[in-house]
C-alpha positions in Angstrom: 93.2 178.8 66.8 93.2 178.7 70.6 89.0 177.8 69.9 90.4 174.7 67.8 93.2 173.4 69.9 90.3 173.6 73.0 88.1 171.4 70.5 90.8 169.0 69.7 91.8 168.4 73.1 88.5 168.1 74.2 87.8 165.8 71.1 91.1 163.5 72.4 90.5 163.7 75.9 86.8 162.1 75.0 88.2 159.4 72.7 90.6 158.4 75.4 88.8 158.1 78.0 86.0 156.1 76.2 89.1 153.9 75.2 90.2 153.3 78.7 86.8 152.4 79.7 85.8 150.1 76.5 88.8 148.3 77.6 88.2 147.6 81.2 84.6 146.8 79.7 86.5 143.9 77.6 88.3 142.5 80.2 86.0 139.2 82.3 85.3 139.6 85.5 87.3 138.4 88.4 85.4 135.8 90.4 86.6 133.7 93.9 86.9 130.1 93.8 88.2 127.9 96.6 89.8 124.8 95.8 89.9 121.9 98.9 92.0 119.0 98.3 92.0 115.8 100.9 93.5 112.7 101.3 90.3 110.1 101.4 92.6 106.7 101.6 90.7 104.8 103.5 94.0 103.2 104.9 95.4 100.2 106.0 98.3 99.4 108.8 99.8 96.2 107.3 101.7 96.6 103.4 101.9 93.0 103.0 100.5 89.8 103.8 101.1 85.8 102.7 101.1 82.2 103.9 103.7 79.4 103.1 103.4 75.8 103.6 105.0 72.7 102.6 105.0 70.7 99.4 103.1 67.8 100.4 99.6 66.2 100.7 98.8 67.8 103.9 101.1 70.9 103.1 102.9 70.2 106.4 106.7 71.1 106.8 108.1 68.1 108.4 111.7 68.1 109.9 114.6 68.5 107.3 112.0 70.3 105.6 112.2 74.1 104.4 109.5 76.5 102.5 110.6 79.6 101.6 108.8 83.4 100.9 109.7 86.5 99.7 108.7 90.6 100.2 110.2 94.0 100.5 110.8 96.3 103.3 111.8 99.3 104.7 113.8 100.2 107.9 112.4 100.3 110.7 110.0 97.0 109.5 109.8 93.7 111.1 108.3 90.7 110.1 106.3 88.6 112.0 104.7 84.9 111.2 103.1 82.1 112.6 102.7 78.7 112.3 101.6 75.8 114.9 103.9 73.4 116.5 102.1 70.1 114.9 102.6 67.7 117.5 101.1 69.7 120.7 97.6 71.1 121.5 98.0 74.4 121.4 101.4 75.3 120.7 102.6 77.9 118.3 105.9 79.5 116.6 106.3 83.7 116.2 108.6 85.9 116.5 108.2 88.3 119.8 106.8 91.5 118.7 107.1 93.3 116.9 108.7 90.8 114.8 111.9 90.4 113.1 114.5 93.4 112.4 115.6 93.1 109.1 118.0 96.5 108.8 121.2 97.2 111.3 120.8 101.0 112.5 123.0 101.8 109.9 120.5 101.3 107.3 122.7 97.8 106.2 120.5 94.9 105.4 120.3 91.6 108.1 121.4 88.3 106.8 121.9 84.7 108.1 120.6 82.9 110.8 117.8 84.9 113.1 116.7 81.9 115.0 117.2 83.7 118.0 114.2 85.8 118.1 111.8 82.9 117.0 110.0 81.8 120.4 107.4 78.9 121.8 104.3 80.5 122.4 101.2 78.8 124.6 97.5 80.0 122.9 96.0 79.2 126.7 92.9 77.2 124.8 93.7 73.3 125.2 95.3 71.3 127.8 98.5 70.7 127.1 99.1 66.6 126.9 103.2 65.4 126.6 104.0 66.8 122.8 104.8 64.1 120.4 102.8 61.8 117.7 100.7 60.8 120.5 99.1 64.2 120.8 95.3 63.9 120.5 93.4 67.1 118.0 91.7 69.5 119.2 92.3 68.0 122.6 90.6 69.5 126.1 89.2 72.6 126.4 91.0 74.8 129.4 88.5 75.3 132.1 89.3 79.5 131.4 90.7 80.1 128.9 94.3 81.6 129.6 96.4 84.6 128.0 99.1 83.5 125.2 102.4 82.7 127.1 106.1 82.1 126.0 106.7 78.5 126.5 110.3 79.1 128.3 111.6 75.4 128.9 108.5 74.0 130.4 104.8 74.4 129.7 101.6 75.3 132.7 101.8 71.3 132.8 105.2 70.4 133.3 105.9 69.3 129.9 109.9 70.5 128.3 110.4 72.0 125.2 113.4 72.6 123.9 114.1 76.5 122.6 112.7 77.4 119.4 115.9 78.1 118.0 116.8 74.2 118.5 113.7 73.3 116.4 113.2 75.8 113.9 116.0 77.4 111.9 115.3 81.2 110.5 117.5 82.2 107.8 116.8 85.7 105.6 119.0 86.5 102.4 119.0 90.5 100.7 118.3 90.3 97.2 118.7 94.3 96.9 116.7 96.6 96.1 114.8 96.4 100.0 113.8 92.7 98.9 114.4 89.9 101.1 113.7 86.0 101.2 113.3 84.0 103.9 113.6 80.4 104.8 112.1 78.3 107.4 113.7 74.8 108.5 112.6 72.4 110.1 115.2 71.3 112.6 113.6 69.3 115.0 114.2 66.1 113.7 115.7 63.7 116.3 115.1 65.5 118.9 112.6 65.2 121.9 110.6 67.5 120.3 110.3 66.2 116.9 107.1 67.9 115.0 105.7 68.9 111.7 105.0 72.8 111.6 101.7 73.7 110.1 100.9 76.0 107.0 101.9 79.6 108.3 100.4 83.1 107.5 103.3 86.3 107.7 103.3 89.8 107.3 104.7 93.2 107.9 103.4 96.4 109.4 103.8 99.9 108.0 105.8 102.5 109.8 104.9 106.3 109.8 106.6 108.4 112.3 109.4 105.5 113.0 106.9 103.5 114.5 104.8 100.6 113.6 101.3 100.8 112.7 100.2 98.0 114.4 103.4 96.0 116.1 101.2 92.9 117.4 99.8 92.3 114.1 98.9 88.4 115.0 98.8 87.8 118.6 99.6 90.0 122.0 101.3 88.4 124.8 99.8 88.5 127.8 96.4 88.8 126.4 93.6 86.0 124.8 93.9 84.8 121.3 91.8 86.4 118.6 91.4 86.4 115.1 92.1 83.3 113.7 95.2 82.4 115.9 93.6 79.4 117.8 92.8 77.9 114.4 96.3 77.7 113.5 97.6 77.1 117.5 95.0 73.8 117.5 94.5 72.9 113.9 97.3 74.5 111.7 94.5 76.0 109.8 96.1 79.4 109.3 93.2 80.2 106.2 91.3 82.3 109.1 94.2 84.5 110.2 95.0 85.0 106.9 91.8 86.1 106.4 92.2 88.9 109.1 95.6 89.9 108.2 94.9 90.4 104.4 91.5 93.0 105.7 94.3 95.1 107.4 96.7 94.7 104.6 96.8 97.3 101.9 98.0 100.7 101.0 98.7 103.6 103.6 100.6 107.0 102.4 100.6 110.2 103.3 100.0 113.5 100.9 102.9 115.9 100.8 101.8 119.7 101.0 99.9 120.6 97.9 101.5 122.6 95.4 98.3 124.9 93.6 99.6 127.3 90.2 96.5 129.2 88.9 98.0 130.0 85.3 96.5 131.1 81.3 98.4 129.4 78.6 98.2 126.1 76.2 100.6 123.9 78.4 101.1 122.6 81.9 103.2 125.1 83.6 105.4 122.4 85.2 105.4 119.1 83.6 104.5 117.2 80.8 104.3 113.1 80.3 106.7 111.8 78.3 109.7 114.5 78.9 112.2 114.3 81.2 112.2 116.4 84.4 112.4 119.6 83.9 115.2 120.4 87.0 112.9 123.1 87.9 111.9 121.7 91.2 109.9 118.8 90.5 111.7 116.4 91.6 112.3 118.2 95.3 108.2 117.6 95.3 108.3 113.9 93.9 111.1 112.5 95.6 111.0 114.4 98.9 107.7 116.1 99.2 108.8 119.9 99.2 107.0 122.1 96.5 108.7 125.2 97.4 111.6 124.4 95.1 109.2 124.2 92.2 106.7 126.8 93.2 109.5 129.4 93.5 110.1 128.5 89.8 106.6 128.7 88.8 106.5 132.4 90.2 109.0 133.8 87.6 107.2 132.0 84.5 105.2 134.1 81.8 101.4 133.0 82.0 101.6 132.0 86.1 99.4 134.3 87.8 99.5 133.0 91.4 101.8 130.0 93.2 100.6 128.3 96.7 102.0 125.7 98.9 98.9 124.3 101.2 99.9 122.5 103.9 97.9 120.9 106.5 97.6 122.9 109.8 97.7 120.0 112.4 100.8 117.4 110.4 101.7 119.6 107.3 101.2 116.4 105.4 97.9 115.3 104.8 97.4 112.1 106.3 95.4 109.4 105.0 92.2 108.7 106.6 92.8 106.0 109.7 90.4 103.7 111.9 87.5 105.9 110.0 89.1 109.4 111.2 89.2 111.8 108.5 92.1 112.1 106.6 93.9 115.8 105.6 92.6 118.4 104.0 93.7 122.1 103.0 92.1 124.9 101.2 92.6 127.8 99.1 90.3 131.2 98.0 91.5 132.0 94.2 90.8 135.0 92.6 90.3 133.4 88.7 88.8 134.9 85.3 87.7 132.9 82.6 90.6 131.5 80.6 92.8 130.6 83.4 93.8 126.8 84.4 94.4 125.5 87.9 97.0 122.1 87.7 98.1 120.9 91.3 100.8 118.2 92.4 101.2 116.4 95.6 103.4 113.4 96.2 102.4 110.0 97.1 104.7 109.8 99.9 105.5 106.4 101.0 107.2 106.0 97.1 110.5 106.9 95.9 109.2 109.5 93.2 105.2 109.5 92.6 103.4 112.4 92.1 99.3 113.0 91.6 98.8 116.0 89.6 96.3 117.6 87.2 96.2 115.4 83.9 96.8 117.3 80.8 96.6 121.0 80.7 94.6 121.2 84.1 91.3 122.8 85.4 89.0 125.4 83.7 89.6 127.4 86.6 85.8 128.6 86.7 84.3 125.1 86.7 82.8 123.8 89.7 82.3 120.8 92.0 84.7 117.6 92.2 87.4 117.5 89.6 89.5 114.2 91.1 88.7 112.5 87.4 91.3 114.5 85.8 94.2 113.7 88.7 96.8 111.1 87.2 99.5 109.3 89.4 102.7 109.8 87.6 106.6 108.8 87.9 108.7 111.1 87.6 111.6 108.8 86.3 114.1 110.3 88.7 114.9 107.7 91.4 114.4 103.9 91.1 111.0 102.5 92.0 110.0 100.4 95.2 107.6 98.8 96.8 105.6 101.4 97.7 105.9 102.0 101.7 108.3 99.1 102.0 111.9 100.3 100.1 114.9 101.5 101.9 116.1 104.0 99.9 112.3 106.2 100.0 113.0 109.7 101.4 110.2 109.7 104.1 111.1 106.4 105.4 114.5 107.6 105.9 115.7 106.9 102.6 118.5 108.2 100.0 117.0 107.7 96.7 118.5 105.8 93.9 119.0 108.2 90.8 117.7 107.4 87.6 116.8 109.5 84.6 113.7 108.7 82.3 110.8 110.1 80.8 107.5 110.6 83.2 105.0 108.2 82.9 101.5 107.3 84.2 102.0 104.9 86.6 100.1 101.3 85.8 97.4 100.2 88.0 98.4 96.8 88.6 102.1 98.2 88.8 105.0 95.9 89.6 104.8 96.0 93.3 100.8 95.9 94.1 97.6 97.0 93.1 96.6 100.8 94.3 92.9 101.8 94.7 91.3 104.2 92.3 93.4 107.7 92.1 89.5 109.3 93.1 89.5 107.1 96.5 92.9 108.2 97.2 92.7 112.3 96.3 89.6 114.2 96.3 89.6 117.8 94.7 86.7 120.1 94.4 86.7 123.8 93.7 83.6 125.8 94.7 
């Protein structure tokens, strides 16, 4: 009997261990994988760009006159514009820079008359003759050309001006939602310095950090003309600036720190198009760009084998790519088998709640080389839209978000606020 129970234990001991290793035997390899994401917006400083004119046959604005024109902003914006003083050689009318403020510091809206900051501004490329009718186009050439000066009561040649304020009239109305109109009057009429104003070109600069991107977006005082200001100063042409302004108008945002969820299972681990949110966290990462929230949920979900939060080492956002510099990046070693996903999410952060993540049910996490196809641009439905880097109430332009609640949804490409390059020239993802 002892003989037996010997064999039989043997007999077991065999048929478990060749158990144990037919198993391990069934189970894939392990392999490493390392995913890189990076912003590569090629981006640009100014969010919006226009002209405005007058109604008639030339599309001057002659006194009594008004043209109106309308955009969004955010705080810490200003708006600049210029358009020429018709009746001079080189004369022109522009905010100083960095342009118009359009919020108090409380984060309240500026309305009514803003004349006040509108000056007289010499271009420094024509001899100035006595402004009026008489006023011969394009005039002589100075004999050196001079830097653009505020025309403060009298011009380099004695001639008086009255203030800008006396002949132009600057009014700006809030129509909510960080939207604004403004309307430019001619006022001059009557006065000694009567003149049409010429067609006009405006825009407005981004602000990251709480300052502007480029705050002497149309001309510098002190320094020559360029770029198409001299056409409007002597002609009122203002098609060449307009030009130059819309090649540095366009979209600039920032990446929030990536959130990356290797996971096995049929679904996305986090969200879903067409559902509300969830209230696991995805919102925190949408509206404010913090994935912790969410990737502290992930980590207690069946099927979620690791959780990361890759931020970039020099600005913990990634920034976009800026005058050719390389924008963010981050990277991450997995350790995958076959049959799990990857999905990401990152938050276009100059909006009030957009998110890229992985489409549908993510990555085949053993697949290699650049995967930025499958990357959507979603809304997560939770706070009300805005222009994109120009609304008041976007977190990272010190913003409270409005709250809404509907489903998510791709977001369209035109949307209702401007067109967005392709998602692939905006996020790049490869895994190698």
């Amino acid at each position: 009997m002892k003989h037996n129970s010997l064999i039989t234990c043997t007999l077991l001991t065999s048929l478990l261990s060749l158990a144990a290793c037919k198993k391990d035997n069934d189970m894939p390899p392990s392999q490493s994988e390392t995913i890189t994401i990076e912003n590569v917006l090629n981006s640009k400083p100014l969010v919006e760009t226009g002209i405005f004119q007058g109604t008639g046959t030339p599309p001057v604005i002659l006194p009594g006159q008004s043209t109106t024109f309308t955009f969004s902003a955010a705080r810490n914006q200003r708006l600049t514009f210029a358009t020429m003083y018709g009746w001079s050689n080189d004369l022109f009318f522009a905010p100083e820079n960095p342009g118009i403020k359009l919020y108090n510091d409380d984060g309240s809206p500026i309305t009514g008359d803003v004349s006040a900051q509108i000056k007289l501004w010499d271009n420094g490329t024509r001899v100035n003759q006595a402004p009026g009718s008489a006023v011969m186009h394009p005039g002589t050439m100075e004999k050196v050309t001079k830097n653009i000066k505020e025309v403060n009561g009298t011009d380099d040649y004695g001639n008086t001006y009255l203030a800008a304020s006396k002949l132009m009239q600057v009014s700006i109305a809030y129509n909510g939602n960080s939207m604004f109109t403004v309307t430019i009057t001619n006022t001059s009429g009557g006065t000694a310095n009567e003149t049409p104003f010429s067609p006009g070109v405006w825009t407005l600069s981004y602000v990251a950090g709480g300052n502007q991107l480029l705050p002497e977006a149309i001309y510098s005082d002190g320094k020559l003309s360029a770029n198409g200001v001299s056409n409007i100063a002597e002609m009122g042409d203002n098609s060449v600036l307009h030009t130059y302004l819309m090649g540095k108008t366009g979209i600039f945002t920032p990446l929030s720190p990536v959130l990356v969820v290797v996971y096995n299972g049929e679904q996305n681990p986090f969200f879903m198009t067409g559902e509300n949110d969830r209230g696991e966290g995805l919102k925190d990462l949408a509206q404010k760009g913090n994935a912790d929230v969410l990737a502290a949920t992930l980590k207690t979900k069946q099927g979620v084998k690791a959780v990361y939060v890759l931020k970039d080492a020099t600005n913990t956002v990634l920034l976009p790519r800026i005058d050719g510099a390389d924008g963010g990046k981050v990277s991450q070693m997995l350790s995958v088998i076959k049959g799990d996903r990857i999905a990401i999410a990152t938050m276009y952060g100059f909006s009030n709640d957009w998110f890229f993540a992985t489409s549908d049910n993510g990555w085949d996490a053993t697949q290699k080389g650049d995967v930025s196809s499958s990357i959507g641009l979603y809304d997560d439905g939770t706070a009300v839209n805005q222009f994109p880097g120009a609304g008041i109430t976007q977190f990272n332009l010190a913003g409270t978000p409005l709250t809404e609640s509907k489903p998510i949804q791709a977001v369209p490409n035109p949307n209702g606020f401007t067109t967005l390059p392709a998602i692939s020239n905006i996020i790049k993802v490869t895994i190698q």
